[in-house]
NUVOTOR-831934 format. One record per residue: z negated, x negated, y negated of N, C-alpha, C in turn; residue in one letter. Coordinates in steps of 0.1 Angstrom, whole numbers, padded with zeros to 4 digits, always signed. Last residue first. Example, Ala and Ser with C-alpha at 12.3 -4.5 7.8 and 13.67 -1.06 7.14 Angstrom:
// residues 2
-0071-0128+0022-0071-0137+0011-0079-0129+0000S
-0078-0132+0057-0078-0123+0045-0078-0132+0033A
// end
This chain:
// residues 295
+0911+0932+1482+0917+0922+1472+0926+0923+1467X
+0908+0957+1489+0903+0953+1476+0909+0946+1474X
+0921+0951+1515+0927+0964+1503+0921+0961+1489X
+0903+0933+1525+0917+0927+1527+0923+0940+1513X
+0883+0951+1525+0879+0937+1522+0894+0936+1515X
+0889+0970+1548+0886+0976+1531+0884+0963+1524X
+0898+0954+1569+0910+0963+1560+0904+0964+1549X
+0874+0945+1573+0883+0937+1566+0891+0942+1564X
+0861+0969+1587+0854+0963+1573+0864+0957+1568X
+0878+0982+1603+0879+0987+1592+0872+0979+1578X
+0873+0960+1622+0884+0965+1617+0890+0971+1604X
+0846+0966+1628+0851+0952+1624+0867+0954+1617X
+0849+0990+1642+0841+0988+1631+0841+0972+1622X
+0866+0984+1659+0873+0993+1656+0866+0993+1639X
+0853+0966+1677+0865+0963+1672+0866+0968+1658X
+0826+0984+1684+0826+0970+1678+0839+0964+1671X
+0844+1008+1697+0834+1007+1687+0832+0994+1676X
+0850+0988+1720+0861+0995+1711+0855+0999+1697X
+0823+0981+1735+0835+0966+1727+0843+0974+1719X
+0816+1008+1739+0808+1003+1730+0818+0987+1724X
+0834+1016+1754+0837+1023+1746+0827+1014+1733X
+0828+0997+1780+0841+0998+1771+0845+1007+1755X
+0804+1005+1785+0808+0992+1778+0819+0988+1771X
+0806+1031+1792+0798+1028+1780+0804+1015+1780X
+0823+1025+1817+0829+1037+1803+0820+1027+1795X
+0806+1007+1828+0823+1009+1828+0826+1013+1816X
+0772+1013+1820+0782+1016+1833+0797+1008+1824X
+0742+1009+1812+0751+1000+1812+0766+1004+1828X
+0719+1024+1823+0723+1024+1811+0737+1019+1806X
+0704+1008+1836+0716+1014+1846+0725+1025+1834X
+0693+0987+1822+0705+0983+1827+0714+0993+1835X
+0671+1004+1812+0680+0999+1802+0694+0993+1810X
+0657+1005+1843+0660+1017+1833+0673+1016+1824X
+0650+0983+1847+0661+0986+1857+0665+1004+1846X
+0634+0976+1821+0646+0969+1826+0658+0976+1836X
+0606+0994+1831+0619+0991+1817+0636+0988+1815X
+0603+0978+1855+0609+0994+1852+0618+0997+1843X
+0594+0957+1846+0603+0959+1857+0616+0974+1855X
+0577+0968+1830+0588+0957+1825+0602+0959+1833X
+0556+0977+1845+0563+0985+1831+0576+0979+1828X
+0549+0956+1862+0558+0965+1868+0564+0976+1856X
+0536+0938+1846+0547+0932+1848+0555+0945+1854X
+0515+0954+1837+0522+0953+1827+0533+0948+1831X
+0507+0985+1861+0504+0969+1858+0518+0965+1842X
+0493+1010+1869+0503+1002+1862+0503+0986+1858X
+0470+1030+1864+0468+1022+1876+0483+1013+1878X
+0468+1032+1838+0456+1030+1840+0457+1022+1856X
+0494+1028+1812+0489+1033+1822+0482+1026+1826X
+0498+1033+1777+0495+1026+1790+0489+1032+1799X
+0528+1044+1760+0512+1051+1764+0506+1041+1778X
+0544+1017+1747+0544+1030+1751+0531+1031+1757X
+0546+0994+1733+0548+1006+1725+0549+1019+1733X
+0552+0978+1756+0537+0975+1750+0531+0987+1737X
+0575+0979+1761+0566+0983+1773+0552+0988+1763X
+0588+0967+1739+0591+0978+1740+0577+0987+1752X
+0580+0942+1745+0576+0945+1732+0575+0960+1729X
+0591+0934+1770+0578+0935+1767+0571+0941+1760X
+0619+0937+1760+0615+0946+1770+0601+0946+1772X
+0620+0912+1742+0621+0931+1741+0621+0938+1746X
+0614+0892+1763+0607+0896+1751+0608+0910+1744X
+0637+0898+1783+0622+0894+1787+0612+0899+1775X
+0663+0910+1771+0658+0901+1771+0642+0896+1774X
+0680+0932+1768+0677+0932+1782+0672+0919+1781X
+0687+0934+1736+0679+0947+1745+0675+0943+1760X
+0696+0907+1734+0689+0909+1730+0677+0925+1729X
+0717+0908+1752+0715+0901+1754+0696+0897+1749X
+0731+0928+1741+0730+0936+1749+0720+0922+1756X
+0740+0916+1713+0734+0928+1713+0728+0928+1727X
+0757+0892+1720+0746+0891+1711+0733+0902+1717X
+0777+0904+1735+0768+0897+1742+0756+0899+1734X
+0785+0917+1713+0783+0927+1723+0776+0922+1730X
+0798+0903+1694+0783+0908+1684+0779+0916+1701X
+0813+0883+1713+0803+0879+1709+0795+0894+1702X
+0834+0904+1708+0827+0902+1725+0814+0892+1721X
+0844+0908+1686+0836+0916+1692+0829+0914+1706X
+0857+0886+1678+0839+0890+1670+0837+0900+1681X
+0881+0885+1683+0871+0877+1688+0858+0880+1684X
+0887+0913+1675+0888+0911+1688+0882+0896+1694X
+0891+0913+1650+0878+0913+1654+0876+0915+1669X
+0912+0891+1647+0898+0885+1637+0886+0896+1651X
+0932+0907+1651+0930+0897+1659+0915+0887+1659X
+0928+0932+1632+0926+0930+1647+0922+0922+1658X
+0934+0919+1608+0921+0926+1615+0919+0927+1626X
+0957+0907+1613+0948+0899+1610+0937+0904+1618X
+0974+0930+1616+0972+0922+1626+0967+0911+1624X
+0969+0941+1590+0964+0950+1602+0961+0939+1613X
+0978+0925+1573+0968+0930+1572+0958+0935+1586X
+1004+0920+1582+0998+0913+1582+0984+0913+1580X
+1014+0951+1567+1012+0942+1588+1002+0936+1586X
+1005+0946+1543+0999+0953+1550+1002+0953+1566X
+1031+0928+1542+1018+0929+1534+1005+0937+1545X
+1052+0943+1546+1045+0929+1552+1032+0927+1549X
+1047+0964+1521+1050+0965+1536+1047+0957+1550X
+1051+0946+1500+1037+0956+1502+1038+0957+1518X
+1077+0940+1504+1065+0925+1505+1053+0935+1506X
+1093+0961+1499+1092+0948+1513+1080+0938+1517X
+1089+0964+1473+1081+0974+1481+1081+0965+1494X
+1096+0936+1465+1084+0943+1461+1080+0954+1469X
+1124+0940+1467+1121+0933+1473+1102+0934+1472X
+1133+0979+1467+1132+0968+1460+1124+0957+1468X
+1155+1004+1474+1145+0999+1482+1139+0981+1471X
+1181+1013+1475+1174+1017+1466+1157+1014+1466X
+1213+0995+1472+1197+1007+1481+1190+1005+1469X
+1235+0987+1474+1230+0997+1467+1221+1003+1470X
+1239+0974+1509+1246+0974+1492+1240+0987+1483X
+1208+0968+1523+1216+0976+1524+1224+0977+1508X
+1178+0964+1522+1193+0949+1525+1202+0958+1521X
+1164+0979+1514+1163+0972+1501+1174+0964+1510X
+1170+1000+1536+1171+1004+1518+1170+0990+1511X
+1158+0980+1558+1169+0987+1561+1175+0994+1544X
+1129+0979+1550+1142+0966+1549+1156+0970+1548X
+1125+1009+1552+1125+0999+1535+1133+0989+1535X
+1127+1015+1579+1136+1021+1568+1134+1015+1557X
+1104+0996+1591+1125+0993+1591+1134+1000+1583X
+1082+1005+1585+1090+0992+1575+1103+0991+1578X
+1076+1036+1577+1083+1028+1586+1094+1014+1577X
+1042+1034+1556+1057+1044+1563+1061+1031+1572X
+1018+1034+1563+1021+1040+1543+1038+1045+1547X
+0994+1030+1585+1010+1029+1578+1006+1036+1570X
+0962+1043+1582+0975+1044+1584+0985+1032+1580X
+0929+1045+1587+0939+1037+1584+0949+1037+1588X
+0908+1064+1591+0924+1069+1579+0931+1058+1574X
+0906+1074+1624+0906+1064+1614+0914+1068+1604X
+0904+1087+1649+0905+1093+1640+0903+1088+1622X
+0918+1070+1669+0926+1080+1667+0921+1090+1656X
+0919+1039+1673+0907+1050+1668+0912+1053+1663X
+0928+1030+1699+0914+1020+1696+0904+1035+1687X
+0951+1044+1693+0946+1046+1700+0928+1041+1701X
+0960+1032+1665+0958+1045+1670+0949+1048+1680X
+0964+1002+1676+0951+1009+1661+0949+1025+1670X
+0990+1010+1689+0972+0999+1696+0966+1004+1685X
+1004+1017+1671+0999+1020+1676+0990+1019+1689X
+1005+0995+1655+0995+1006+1647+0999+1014+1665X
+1016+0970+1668+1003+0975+1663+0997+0984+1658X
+1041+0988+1678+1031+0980+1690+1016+0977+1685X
+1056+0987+1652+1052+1000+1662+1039+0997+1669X
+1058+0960+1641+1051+0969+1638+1049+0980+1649X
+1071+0944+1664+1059+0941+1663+1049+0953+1655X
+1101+0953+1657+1094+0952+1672+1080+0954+1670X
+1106+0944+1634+1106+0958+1635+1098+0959+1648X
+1093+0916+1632+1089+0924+1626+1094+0940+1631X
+1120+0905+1650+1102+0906+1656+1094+0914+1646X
+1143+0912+1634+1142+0919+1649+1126+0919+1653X
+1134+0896+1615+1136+0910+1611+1136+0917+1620X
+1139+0871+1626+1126+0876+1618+1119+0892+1615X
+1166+0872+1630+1154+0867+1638+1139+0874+1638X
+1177+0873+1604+1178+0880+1612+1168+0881+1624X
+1168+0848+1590+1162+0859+1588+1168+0875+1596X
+1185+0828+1611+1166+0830+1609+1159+0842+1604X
+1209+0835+1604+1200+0836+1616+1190+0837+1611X
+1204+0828+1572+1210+0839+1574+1203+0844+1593X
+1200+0803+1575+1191+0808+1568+1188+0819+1571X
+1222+0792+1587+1208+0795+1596+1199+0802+1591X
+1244+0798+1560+1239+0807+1578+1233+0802+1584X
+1232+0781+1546+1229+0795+1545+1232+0799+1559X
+1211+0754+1550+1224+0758+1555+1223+0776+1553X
+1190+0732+1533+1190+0746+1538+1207+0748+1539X
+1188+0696+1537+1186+0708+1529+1181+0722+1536X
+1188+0668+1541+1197+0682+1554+1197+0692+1546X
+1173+0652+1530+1187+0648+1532+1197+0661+1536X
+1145+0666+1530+1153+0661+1517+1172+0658+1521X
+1141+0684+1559+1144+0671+1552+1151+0673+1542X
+1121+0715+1547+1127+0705+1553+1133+0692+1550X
+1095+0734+1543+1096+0721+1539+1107+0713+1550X
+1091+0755+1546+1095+0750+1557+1098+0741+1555X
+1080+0764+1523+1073+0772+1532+1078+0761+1544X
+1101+0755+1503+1084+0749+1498+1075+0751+1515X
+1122+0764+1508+1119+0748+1511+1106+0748+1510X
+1119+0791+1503+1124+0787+1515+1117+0774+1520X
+1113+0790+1473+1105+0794+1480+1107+0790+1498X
+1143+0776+1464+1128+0773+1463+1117+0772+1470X
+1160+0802+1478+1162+0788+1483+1146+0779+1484X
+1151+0818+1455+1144+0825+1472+1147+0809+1481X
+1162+0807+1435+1145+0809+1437+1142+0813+1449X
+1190+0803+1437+1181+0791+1441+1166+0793+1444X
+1205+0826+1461+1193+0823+1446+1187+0809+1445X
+1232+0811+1478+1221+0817+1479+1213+0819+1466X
+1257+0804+1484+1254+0812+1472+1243+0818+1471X
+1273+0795+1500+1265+0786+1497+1257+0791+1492X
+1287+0809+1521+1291+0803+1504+1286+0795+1500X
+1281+0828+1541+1291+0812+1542+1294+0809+1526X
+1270+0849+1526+1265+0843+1535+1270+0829+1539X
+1296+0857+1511+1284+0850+1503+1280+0845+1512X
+1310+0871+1529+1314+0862+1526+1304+0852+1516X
+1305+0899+1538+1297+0891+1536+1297+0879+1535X
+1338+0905+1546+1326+0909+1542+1319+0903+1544X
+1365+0895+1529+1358+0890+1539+1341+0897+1537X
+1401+0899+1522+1382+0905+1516+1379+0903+1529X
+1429+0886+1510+1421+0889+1523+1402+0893+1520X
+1444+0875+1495+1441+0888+1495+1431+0894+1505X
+1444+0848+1491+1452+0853+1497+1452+0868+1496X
+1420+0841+1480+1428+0842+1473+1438+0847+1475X
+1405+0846+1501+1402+0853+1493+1412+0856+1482X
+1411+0819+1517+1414+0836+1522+1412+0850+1516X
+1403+0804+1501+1416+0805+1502+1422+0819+1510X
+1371+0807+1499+1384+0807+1487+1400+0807+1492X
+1366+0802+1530+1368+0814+1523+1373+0820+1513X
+1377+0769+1530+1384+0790+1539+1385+0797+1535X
+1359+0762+1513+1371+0763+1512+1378+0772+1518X
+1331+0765+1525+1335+0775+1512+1351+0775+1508X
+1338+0752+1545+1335+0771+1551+1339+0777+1538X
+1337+0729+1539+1351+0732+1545+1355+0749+1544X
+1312+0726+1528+1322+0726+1520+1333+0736+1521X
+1298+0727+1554+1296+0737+1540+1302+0737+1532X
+1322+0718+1577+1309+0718+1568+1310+0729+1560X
+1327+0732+1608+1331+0728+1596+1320+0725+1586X
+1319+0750+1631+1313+0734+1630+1321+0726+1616X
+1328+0775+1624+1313+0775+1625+1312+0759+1626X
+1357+0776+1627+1347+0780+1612+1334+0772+1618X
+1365+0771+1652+1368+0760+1643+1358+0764+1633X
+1370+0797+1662+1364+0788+1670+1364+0773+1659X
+1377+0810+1640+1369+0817+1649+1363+0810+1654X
+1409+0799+1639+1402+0799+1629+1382+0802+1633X
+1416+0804+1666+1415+0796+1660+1404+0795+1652X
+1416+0836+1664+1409+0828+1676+1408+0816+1671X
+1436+0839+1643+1421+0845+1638+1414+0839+1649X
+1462+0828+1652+1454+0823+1640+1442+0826+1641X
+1462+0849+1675+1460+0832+1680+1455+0826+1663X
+1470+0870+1659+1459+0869+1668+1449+0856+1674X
+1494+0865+1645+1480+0867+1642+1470+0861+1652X
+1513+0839+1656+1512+0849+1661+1493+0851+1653X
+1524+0817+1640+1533+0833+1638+1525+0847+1645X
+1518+0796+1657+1515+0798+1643+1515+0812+1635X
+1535+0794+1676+1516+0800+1677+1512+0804+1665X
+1553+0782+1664+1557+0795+1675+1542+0804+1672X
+1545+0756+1656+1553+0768+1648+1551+0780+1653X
+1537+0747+1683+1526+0752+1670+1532+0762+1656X
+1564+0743+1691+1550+0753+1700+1543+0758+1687X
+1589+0741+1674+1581+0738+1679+1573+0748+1682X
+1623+0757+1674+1610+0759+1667+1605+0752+1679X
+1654+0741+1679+1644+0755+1682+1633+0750+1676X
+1668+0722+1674+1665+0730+1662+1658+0740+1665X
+1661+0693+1692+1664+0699+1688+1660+0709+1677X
+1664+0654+1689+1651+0663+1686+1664+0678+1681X
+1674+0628+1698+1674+0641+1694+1669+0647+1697X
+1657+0598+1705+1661+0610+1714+1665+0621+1702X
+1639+0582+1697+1654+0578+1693+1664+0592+1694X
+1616+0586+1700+1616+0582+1687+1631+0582+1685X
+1610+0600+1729+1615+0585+1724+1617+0590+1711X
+1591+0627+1744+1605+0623+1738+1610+0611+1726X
+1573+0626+1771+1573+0626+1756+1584+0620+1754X
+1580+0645+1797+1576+0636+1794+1579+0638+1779X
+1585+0671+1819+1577+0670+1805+1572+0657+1802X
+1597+0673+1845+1606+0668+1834+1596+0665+1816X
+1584+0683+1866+1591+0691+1856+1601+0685+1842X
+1577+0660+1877+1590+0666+1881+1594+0677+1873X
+1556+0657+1861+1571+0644+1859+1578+0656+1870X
+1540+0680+1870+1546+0678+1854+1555+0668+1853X
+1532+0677+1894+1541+0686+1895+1546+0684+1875X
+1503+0668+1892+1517+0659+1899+1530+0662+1892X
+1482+0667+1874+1488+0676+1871+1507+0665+1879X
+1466+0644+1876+1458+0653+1878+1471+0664+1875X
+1484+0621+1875+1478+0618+1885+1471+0637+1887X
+1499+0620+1849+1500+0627+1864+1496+0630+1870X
+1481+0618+1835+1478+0628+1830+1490+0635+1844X
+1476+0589+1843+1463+0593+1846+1465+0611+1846X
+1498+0580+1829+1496+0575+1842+1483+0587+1849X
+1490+0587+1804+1502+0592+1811+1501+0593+1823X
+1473+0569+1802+1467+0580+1796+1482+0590+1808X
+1483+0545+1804+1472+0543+1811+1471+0561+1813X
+1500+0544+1778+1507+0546+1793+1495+0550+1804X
+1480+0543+1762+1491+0557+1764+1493+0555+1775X
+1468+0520+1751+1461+0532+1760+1468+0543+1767X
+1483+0512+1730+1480+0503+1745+1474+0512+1757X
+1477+0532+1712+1490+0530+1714+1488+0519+1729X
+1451+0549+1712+1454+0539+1710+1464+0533+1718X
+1456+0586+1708+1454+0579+1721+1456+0564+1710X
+1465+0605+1691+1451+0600+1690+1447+0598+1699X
+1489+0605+1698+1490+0604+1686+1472+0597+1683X
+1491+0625+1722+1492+0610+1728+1492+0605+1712X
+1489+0648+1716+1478+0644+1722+1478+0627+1722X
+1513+0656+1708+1503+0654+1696+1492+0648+1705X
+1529+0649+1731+1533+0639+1721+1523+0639+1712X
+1519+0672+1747+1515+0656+1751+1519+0650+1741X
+1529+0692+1730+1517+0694+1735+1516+0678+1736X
+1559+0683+1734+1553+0684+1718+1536+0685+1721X
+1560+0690+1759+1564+0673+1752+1558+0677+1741X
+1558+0715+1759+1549+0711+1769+1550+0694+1762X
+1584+0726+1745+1573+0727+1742+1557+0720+1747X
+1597+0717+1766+1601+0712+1751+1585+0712+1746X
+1595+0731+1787+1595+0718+1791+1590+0709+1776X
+1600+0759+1776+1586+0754+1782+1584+0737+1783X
+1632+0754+1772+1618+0757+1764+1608+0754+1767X
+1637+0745+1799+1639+0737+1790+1629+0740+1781X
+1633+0772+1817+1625+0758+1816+1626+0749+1806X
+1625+0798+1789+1635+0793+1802+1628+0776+1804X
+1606+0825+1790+1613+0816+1781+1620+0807+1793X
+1582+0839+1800+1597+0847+1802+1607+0837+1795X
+1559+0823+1794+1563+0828+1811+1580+0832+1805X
+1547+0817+1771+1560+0815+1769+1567+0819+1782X
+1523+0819+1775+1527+0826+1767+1542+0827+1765X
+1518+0806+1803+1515+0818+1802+1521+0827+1789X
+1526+0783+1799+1529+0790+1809+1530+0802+1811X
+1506+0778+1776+1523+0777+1775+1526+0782+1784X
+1482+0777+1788+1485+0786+1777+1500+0787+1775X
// end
């Protein structure tokens, strides 16, 4: 980075500057350790003792040009990279300190609450009770903050994909959406919307409605379809059935059966079965919507 930022500066500069690099490094080396450390910081960079960049003796005059970190210090861009790479593993403290001091400075940081701490304690409350975490670790607003971004990307995703699977299952149902949940999240997060945390929760509300029903009757349905079809092509109701029709004189009762049977099964194609498990869904569906709406 000195090489590069300082390219057009003269060797002594660079050289200076490159001592003050090793001198802060060699500070949080154990003084018995240094030479080992030196020794070692040739070994992988030869060409630096011939440049002359050794660390400057305690005795040596120290000139009046500006240090490296002085120099870096000046330049924005390298502050805001810094700063950038350092925010995010500071504590909660450190983050609230930044931000008061950057605030104080004049600097407006948008969504600077997010790093504050500043969360409601009631939504905090509700947080812990649902994800119960360690007593010692608490809640960190910005994972809080990920997480409910997280959340918000699988929710917008997930609604489309269910109502429209519903739609199709039964195109002429009057179970609708009431609207598009991303435009309500999208009004109640948004500064001054006009969207309230109540209409968000009807919204959820009724996903979770839908994708209950669904999932609820997508297991019922292949059972009530065995149930059924197991109980029309069963030895006994096809007996029962033979036995309610006009008897025949040169017929036997096991060949009515027979018949019965291959009759009732060819009854049974592709389409009809498919349309009869959608049926079964679709009517399972709506019972626990109207169950799930009452409540």
């Amino acid at each position: 980075m000195i090489q590069v930022d300082f390219a057009d500066e003269s060797d002594q500069t660079r050289q200076e500057y490159l001592c003050e690099v090793i001198e802060n490094a060699l500070k949080e080396i154990v003084p018995d350790e240094r030479a080992e450390f030196l020794e070692g910081l040739k070994t992988r960079f030869p060409t630096l003792a011939d440049f002359g960049a050794l660390p400057v003796s305690q005795g040596q005059e120290t000139t009046k040009r500006p240090t490296y970190g002085q120099v870096m210090s000046d330049d924005p861009a390298t502050l805001v990279q810094m700063l950038t790479k350092k925010f995010p593993v500071l504590s909660e403290e450190g983050r609230e300190s930044v931000v008061r001091g950057l605030q104080q400075g004049g600097i407006a940081i948008r969504g600077s609450q997010d790093y504050s701490g500043a969360l409601p304690e009631e939504l905090l409350d509700q947080l812990k009770a649902m994800l119960q975490p360690d007593n010692q670790a608490g809640l960190e607003p910005a994972r809080v903050a990920a997480l409910a971004a997280l959340l918000t990307d699988f929710v917008i995703k997930i609604e489309p994909l269910v109502w429209n699977t519903w739609r199709k299952l039964s195109p002429h149902s009057k179970i609708r959406p009431s609207g598009n949940i991303k435009d309500v999240m999208k009004k109640f997060a948004s500064a001054g919307g006009d969207e309230t945390q109540e209409a968000v929760g009807e919204k959820l509300k009724e996903l979770n409605q839908i994708i209950t029903a669904l999932i609820t009757a997508v297991g019922r349905a292949g059972d009530q379809f065995a149930k059924h079809h197991l109980s029309k092509l069963s030895p006994s109701e096809i007996s029962a059935l033979v036995r309610l029709e006009p008897k025949g004189v040169l017929v036997g009762h096991e060949v009515k059966c027979w018949r019965k049977y291959q009759q009732l099964a060819g009854e049974l194609t592709e389409a009809s079965i498919e349309a009869q498990i959608r049926d079964a869904v679709v009517d399972c569906v709506e019972s626990l919507m109207k169950i799930s709406r009452r409540g």
